[in-house]
C-alpha positions in Angstrom: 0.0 0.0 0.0 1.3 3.5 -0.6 2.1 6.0 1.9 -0.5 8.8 1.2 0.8 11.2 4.0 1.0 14.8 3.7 3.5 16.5 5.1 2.8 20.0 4.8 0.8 22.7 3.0 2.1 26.4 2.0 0.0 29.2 1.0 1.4 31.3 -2.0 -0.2 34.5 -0.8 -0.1 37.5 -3.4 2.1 40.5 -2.9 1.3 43.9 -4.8 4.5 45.7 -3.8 6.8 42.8 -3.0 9.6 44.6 -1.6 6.9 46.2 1.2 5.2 42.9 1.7 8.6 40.8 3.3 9.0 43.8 5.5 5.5 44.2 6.5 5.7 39.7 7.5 9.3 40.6 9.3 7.8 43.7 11.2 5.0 40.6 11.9 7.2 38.6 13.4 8.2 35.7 10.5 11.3 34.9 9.6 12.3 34.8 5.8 14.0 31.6 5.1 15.1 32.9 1.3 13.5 35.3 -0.9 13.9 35.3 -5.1 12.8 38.1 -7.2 9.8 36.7 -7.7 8.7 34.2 -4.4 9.9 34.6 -0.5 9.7 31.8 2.2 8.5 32.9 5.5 8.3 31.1 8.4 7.5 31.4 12.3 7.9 27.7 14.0 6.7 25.0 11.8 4.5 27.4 10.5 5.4 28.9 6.4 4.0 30.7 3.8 5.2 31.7 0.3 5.0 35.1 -0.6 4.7 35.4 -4.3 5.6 38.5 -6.6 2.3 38.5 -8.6 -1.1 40.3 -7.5 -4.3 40.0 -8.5 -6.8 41.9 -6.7 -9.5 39.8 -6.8 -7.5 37.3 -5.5 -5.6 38.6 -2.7 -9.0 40.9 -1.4 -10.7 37.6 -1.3 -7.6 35.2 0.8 -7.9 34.9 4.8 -5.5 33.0 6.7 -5.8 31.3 10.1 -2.5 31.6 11.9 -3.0 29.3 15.0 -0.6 30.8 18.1 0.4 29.9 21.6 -0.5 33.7 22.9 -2.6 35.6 20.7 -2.0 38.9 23.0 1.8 39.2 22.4 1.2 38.7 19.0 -1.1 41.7 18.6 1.3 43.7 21.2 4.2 43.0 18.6 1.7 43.8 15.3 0.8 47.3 17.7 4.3 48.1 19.0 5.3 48.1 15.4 2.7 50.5 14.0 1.6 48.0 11.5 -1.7 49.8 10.5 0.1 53.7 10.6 3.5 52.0 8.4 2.0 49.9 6.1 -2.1 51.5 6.2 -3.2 48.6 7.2 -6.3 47.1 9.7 -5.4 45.8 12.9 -8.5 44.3 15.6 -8.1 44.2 18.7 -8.3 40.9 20.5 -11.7 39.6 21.4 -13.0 36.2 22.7 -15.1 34.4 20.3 -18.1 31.9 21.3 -16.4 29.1 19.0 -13.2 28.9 21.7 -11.0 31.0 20.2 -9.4 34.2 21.1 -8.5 36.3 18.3 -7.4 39.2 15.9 -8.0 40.4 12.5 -5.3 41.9 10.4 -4.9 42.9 6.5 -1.6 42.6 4.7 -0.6 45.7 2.6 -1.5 44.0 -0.5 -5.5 42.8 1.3 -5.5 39.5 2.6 -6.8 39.3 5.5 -5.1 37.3 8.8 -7.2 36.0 11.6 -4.6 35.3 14.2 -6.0 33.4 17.3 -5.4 30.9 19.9 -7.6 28.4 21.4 -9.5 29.0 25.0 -12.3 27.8 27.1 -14.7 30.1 26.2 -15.6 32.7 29.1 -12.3 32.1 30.2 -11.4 35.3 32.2 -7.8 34.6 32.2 -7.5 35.6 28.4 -9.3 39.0 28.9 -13.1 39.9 27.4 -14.6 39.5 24.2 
């Protein structure tokens, strides 16, 4: 029988000004493993993306991530503490408790795509603040 396991998945999320996108992802907090002129490889603990060189409105208006972390807070103090939305015009949410067990974020990439960024809770937890 043939081994049929995946090992891993990458987005190839789209980039409008490429050079402004890998800084706006190392402001974020990835590391870029190797960048090309036309694709980067980003990655924060076994987690990666490909960021591509191409943008298509349509496309990149209309792609959300889910980025699952271990502390959703620090990860929206880093996105704050490094101006995301005044540098790069971008939207950043604040934290909020969701009924489905989550506690999460929302944040657009320069280019549109949108990042949910959460981590998982008992919900009504109060150790992980209000929603």
């Amino acid at each position: 029988m043939p081994n049929l396991d995946a090992l891993e998945i990458k987005a190839f999320i789209p980039a409008r000004h490429f050079e402004r996108s890998q800084r706006f992802y190392l402001d974020l907090g990835f590391h870029r493993v190797w960048a090309s002129p036309d694709l980067a490889h980003f990655q924060c603990g076994s987690t990666a993306f490909l960021l591509e060189n191409d943008y298509l409105a349509i496309v990149a208006e209309n792609f959300t991530l889910h980025l699952l972390v271990a502390d959703v807070d620090a990860w929206w103090q880093r996105a704050h503490d490094a101006r995301l939305a005044d540098v790069y015009g971008v939207k950043l949410g604040r934290p909020e408790n969701r009924p489905w067990g989550m506690r999460e974020f929302t944040l657009t990439d320069p280019s549109g795509v949108h990042w949910r960024i959460a981590q998982n809770i008992t919900p009504g937890d109060p150790a992980h603040g209000t929603g």
